[in-house]
PASEBA-1860 file (N, C-alpha, C; in nm, 3 decimals):
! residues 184
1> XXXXXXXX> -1.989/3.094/7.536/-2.115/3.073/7.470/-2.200/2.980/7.557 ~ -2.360/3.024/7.604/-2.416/2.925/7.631/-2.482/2.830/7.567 ~ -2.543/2.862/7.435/-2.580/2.798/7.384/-2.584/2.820/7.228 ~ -2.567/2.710/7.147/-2.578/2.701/7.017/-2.613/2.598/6.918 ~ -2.706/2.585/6.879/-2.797/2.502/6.845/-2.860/2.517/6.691 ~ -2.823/2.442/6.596/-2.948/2.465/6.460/-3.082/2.403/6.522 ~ -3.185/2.456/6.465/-3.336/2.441/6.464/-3.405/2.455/6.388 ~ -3.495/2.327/6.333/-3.595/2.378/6.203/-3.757/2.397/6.260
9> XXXXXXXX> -3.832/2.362/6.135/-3.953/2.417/6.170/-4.001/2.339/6.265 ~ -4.145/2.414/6.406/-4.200/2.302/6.458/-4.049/2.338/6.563 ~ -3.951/2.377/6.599/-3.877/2.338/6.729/-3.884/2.479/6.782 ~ -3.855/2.446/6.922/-3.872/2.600/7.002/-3.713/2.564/7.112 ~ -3.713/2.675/7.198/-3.610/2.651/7.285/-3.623/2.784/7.390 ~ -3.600/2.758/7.554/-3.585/2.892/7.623/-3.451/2.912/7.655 ~ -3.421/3.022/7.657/-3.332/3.085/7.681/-3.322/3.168/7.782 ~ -3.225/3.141/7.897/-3.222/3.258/8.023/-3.088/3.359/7.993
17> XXXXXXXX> -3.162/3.516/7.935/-3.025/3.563/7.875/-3.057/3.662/7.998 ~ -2.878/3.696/8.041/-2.850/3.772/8.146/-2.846/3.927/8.046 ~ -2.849/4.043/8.137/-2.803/4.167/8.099/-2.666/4.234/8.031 ~ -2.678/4.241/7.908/-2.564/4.231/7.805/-2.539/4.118/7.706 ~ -2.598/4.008/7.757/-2.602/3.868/7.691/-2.654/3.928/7.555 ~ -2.624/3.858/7.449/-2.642/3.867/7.302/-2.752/3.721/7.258 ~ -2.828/3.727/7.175/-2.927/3.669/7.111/-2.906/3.664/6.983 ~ -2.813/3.565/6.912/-2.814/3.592/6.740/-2.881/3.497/6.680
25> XXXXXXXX> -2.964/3.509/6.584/-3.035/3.434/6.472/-3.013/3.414/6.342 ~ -2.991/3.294/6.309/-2.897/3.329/6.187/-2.997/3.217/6.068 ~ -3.014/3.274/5.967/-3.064/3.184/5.858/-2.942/3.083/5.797 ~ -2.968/2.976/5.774/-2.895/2.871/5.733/-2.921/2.828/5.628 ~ -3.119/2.828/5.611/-3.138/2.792/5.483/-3.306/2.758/5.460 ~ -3.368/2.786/5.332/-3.517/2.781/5.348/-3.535/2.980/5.351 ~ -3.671/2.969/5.407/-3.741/3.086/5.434/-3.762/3.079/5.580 ~ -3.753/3.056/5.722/-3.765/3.068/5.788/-3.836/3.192/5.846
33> XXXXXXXX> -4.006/3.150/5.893/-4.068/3.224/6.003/-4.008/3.232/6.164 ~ -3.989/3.379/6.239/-3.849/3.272/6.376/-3.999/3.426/6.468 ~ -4.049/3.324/6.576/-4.113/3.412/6.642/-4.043/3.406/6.826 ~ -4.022/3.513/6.835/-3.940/3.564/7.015/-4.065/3.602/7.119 ~ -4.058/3.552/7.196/-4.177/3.627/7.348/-4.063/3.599/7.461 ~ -4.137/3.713/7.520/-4.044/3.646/7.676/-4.190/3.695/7.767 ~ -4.223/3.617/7.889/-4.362/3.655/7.940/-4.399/3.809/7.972 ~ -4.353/3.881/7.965/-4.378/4.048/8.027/-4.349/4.131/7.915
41> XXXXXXXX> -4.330/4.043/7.781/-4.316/4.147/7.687/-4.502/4.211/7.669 ~ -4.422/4.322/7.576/-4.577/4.419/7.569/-4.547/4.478/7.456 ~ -4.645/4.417/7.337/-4.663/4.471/7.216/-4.685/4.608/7.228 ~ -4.775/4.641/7.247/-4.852/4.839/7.286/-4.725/4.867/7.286 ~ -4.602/4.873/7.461/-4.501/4.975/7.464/-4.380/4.982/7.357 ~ -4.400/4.824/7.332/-4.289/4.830/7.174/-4.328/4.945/7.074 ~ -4.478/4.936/7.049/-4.513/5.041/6.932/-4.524/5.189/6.972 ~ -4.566/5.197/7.085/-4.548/5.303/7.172/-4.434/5.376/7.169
49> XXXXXXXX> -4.273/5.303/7.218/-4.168/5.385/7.203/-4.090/5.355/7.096 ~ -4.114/5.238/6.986/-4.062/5.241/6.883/-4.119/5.350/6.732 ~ -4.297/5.394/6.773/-4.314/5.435/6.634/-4.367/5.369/6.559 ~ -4.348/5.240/6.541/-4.364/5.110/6.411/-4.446/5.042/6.483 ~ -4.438/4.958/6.360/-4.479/4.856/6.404/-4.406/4.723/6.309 ~ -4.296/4.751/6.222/-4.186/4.698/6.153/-4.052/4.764/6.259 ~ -3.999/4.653/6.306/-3.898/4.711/6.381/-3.720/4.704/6.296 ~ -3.656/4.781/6.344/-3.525/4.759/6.264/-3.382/4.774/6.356
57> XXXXXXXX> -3.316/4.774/6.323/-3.186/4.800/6.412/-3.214/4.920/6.536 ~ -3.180/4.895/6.626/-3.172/5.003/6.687/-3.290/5.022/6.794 ~ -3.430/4.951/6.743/-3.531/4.947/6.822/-3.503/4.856/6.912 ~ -3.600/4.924/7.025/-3.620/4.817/7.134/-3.714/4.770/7.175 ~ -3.726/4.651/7.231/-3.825/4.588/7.248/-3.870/4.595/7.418 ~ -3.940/4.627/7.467/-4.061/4.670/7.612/-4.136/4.569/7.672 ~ -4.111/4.550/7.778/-4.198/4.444/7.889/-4.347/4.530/7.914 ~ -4.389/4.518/8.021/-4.556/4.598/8.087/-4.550/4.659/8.152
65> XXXXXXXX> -4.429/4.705/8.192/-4.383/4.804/8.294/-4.303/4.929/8.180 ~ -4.331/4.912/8.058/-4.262/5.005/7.949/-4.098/5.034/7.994 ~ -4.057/4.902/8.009/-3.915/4.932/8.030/-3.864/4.834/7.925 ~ -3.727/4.913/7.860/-3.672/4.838/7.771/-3.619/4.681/7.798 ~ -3.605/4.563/7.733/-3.594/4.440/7.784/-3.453/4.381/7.688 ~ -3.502/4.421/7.556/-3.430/4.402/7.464/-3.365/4.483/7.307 ~ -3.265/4.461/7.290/-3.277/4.586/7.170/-3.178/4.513/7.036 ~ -3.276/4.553/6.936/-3.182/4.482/6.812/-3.091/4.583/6.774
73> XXXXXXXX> -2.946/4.494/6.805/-2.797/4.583/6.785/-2.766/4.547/6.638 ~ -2.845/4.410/6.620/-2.768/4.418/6.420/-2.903/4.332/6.370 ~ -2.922/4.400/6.267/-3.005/4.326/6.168/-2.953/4.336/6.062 ~ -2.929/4.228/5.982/-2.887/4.171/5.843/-2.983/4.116/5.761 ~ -3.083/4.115/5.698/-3.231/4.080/5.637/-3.312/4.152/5.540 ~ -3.284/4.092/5.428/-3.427/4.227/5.336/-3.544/4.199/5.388 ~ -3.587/4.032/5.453/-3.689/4.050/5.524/-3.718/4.108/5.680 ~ -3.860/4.135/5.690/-3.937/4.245/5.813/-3.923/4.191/5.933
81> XXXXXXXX> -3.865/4.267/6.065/-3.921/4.196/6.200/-4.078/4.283/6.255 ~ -4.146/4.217/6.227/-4.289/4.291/6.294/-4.364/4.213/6.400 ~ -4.416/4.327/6.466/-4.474/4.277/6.562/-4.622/4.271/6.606 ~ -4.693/4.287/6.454/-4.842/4.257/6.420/-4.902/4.129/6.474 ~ -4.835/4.044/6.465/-4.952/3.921/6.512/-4.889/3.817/6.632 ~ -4.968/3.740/6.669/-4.945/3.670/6.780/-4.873/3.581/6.792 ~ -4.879/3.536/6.634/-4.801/3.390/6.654/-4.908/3.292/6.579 ~ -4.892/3.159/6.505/-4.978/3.083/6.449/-5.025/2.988/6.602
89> XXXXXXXX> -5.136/2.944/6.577/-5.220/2.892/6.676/-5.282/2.673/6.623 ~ -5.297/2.631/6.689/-5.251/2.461/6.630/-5.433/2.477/6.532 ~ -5.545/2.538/6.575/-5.669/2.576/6.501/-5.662/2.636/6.351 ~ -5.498/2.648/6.323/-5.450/2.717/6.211/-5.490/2.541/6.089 ~ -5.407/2.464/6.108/-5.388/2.333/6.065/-5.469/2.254/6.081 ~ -5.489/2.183/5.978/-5.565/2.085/5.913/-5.528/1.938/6.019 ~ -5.416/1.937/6.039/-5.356/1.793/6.104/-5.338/1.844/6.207 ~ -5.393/1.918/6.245/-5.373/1.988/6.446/-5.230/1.994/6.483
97> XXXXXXXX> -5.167/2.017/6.393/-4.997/2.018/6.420/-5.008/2.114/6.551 ~ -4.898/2.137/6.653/-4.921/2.247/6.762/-4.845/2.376/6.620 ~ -4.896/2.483/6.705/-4.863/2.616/6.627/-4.773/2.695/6.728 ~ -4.714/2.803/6.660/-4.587/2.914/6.758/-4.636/2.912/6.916 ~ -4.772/2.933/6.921/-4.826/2.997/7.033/-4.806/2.888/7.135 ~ -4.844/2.720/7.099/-4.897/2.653/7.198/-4.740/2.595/7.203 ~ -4.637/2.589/7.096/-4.493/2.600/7.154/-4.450/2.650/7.221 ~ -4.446/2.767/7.219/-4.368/2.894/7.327/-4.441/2.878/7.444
105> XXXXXXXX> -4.552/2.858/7.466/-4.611/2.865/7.597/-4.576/2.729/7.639 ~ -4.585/2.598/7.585/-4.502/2.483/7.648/-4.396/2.542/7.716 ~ -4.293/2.589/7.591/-4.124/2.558/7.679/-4.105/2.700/7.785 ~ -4.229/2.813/7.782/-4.225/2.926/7.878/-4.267/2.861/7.985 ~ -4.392/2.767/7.999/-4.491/2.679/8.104/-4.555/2.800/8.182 ~ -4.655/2.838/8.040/-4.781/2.906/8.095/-4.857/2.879/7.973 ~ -4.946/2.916/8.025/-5.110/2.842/7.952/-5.116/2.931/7.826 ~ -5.131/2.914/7.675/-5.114/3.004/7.574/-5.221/3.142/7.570
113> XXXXXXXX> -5.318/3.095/7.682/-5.393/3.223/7.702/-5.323/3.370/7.741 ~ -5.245/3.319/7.865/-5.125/3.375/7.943/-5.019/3.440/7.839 ~ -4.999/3.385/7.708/-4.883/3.404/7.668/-4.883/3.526/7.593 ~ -4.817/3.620/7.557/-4.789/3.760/7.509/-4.777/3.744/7.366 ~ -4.859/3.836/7.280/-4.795/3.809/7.200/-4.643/3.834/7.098 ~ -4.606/3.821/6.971/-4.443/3.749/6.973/-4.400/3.892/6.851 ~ -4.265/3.886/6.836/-4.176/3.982/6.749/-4.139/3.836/6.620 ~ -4.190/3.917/6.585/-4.162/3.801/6.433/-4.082/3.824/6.351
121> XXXXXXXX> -3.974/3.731/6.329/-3.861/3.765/6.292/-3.866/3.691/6.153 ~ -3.813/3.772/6.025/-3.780/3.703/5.852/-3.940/3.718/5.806 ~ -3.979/3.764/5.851/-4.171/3.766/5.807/-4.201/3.892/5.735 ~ -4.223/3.912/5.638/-4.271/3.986/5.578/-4.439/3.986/5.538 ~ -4.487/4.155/5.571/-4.655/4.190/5.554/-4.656/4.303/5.490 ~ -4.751/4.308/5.438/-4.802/4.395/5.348/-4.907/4.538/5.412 ~ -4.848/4.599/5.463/-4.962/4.740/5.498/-5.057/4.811/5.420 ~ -5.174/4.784/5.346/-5.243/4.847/5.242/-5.338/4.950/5.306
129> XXXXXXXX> -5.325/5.062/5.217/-5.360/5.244/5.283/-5.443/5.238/5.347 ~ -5.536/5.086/5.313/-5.640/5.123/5.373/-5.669/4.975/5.545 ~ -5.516/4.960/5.549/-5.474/4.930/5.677/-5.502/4.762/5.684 ~ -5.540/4.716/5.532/-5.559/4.563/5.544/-5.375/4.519/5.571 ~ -5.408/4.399/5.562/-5.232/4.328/5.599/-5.286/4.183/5.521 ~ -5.164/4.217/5.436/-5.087/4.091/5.330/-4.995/4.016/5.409 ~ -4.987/3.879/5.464/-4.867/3.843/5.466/-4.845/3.734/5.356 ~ -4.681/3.812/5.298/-4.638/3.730/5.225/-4.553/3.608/5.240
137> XXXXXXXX> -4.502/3.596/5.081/-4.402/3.456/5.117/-4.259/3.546/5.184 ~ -4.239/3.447/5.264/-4.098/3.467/5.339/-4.001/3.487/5.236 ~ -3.909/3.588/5.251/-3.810/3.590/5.155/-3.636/3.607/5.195 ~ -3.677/3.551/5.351/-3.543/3.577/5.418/-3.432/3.459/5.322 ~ -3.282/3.483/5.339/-3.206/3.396/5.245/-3.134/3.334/5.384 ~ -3.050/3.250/5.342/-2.929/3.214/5.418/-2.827/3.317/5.450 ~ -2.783/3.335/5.543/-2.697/3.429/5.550/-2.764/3.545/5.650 ~ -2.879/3.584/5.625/-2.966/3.692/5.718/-2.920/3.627/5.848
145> XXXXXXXX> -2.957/3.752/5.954/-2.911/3.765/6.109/-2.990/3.858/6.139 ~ -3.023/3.802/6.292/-3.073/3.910/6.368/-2.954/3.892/6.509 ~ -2.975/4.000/6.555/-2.838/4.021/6.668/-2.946/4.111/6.777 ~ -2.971/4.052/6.946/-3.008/4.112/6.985/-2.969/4.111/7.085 ~ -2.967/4.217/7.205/-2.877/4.264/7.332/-2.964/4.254/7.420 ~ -2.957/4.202/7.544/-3.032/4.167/7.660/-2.990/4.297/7.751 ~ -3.130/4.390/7.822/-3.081/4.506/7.851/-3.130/4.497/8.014 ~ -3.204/4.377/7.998/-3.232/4.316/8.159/-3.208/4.156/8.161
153> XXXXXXXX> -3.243/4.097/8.253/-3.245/3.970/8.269/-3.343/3.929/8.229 ~ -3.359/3.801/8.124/-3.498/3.780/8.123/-3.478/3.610/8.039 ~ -3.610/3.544/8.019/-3.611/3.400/7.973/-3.694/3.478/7.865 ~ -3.629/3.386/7.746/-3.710/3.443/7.626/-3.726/3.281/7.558 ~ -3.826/3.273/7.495/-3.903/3.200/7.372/-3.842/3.191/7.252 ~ -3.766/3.111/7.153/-3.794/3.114/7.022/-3.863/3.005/6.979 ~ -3.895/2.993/6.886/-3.975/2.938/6.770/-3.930/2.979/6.644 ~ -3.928/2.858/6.556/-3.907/2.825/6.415/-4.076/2.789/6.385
161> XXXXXXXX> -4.127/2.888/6.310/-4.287/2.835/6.269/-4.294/2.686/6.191 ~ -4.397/2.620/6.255/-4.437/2.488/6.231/-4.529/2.462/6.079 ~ -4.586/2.635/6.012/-4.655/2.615/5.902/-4.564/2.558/5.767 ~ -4.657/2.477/5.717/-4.564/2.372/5.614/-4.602/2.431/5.487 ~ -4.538/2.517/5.445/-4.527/2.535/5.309/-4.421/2.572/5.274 ~ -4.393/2.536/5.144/-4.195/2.425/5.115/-4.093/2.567/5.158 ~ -4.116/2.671/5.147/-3.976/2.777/5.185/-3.987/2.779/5.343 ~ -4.128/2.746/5.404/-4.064/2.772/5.583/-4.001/2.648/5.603
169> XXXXXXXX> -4.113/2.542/5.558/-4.038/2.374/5.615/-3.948/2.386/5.603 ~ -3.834/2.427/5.502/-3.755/2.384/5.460/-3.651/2.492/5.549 ~ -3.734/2.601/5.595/-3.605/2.657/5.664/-3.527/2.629/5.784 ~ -3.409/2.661/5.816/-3.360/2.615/5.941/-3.281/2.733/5.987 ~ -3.274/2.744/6.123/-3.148/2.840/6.179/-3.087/2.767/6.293 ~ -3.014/2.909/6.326/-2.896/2.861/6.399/-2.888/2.991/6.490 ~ -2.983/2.945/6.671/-2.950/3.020/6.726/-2.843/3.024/6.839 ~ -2.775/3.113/6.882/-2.663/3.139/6.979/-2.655/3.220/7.058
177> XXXXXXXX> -2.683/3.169/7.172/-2.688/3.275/7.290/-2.530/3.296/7.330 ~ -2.478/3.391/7.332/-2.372/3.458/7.369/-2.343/3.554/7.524 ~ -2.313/3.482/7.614/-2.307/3.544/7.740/-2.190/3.711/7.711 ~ -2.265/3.756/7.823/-2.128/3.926/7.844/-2.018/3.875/7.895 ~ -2.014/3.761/7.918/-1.851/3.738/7.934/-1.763/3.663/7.850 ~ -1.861/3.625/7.711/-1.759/3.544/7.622/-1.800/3.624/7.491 ~ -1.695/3.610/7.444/-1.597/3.706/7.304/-1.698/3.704/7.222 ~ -1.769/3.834/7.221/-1.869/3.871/7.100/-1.833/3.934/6.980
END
């Protein structure tokens, strides 16, 4: 294992996962918002060769060169991984707290202009026919997982969202990077 770490809201962390390396996310507790970038991801080819734009087991996730980067091997969650929005921004908050965006681009170290936007993980939205978007309250539990497989080499982003209302604050996880050479 390289790494394993709980994290609540407001913390980020990079990760250099090799090819085969595993990415698991695990709810511990709360509602947890959990947003992923790695710099060359590319929203478009995700939706492009996934179809969605709610991703689920089995999809993969696409750099800018439309090559696969990453792919979710297990999802455990009644809540959505989608890949509609960018990420919260610190212009979000009243107390200029920093937001997903100006995190991930810290611990990536590129300018949040630069930064791609993110796969949002335990987030649930609302698609209405006539293409507005609800996002709701988080309804991920303890116990939810996301499990994802590194299909190249790459440094990826997480984030635990920094917005304070009592089911995210309060959420926490527990992520674990799992190398291809130790017992998955």
């Amino acid at each position: 294992m390289s790494f394993d770490a709980v994290m609540q809201h407001g913390e980020a962390v990079k990760l250099g996962l090799s090819r085969n390396d595993f990415l698991e996310i695990h709810v511990l507790s709360g509602a947890p918002l959990v947003d992923l970038t790695f710099l060359s991801y590319s929203q478009g080819y995700t939706i492009d060769n996934n179809m969605a734009v709610m991703l689920t087991e089995g999809n993969r996730i696409y750099d800018i060169n439309n090559e696969p980067v990453l792919v979710l091997s297990k999802v455990r969650t009644q809540s959505r991984i989608n890949i509609l929005f960018p990420g919260c921004i610190q212009e979000y908050y009243e107390d200029e707290q920093l937001g997903c965006r100006e995190i991930l681009s810290n611990i990536l170290n590129t300018r949040k202009s630069q930064l791609p936007s993110t796969v949002n993980l335990f987030m649930d939205v609302e698609i209405h026919p006539s293409g507005q978007l609800t996002i709701l309250n988080p309804n991920g539990v303890a116990g939810d997982f996301v499990t994802l497989e590194a299909l190249e080499n790459v440094d990826v982003g997480v984030s635990v969202c920094p917005w304070k209302i009592s089911s995210v604050e309060k959420g926490m996880v527990r992520v674990v990077h799992k190398t291809a050479a130790s017992d998955c």
